[in-house]
matplotlib code that plots the C-alpha trace (Angstrom):
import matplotlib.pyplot as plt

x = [0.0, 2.9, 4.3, 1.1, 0.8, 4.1, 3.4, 0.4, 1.9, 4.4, 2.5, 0.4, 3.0, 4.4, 0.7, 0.0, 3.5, 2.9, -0.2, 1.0, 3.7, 1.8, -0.7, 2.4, 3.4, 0.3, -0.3, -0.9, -0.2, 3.7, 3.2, 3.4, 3.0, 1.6, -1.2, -0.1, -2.5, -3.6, -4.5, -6.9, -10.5, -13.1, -13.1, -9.5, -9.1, -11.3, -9.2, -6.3, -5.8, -9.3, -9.8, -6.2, -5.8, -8.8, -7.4, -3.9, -4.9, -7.4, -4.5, -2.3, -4.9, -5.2, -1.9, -1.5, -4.2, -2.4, 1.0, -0.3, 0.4, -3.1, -3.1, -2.6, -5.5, -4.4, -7.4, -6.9, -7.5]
y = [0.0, 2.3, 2.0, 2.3, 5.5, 6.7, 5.7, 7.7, 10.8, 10.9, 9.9, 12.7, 15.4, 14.1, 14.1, 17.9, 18.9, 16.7, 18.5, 22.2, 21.6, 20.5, 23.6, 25.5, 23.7, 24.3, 28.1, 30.2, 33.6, 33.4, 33.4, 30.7, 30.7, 27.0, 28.1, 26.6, 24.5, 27.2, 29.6, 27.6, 27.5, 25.6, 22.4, 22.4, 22.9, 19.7, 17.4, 18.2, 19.3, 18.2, 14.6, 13.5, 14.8, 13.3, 10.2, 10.7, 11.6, 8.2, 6.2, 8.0, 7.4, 3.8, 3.4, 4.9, 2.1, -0.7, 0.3, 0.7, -1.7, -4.0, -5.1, -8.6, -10.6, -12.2, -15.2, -18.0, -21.5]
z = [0.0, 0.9, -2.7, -4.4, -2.4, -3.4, -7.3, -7.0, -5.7, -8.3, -10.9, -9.8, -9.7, -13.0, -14.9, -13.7, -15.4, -18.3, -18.9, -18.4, -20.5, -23.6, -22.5, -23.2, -26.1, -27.7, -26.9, -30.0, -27.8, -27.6, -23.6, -21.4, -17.7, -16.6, -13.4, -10.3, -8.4, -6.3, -9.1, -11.3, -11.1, -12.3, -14.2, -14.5, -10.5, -9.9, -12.6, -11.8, -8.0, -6.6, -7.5, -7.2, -3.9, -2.5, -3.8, -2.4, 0.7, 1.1, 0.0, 3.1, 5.0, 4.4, 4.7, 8.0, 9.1, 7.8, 9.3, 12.8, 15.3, 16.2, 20.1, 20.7, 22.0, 25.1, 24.8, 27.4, 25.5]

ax = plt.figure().add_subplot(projection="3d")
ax.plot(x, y, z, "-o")
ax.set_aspect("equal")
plt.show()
């Protein structure tokens, strides 16, 4: 689970810079300034920020169950 957190995150990180670079590369006004996370709105704010982080963070958190210690039953048999 740890590692398919960590493949997320990155693939994350990688996919929103993938993405604002061929924005870039396909701008017919001579500027290009990718929008950080924080600055978009809208659609683009959900797909790319919104949705991946809620995913991320459910991943964390179900990693953070899995890695804590469970108390050992003390049954008498």
């Amino acid at each position: 689970m740890t590692v398919l957190t960590a493949c997320f995150g990155g693939l994350w990180v990688f996919g929103y810079m993938y993405v604002s670079a061929m924005a870039c590369a396909f701008s017919t006004s001579g500027k290009c300034r990718a929008k950080m996370p924080w600055q978009m709105s809208g659609e683009d704010l959900q797909l790319f920020v919104l949705v991946p982080g809620a995913i991320f963070l459910a991943l964390i958190f179900g990693t953070v169950l899995l890695w804590r210690k469970r108390p050992e039953s003390k049954s008498k048999t």
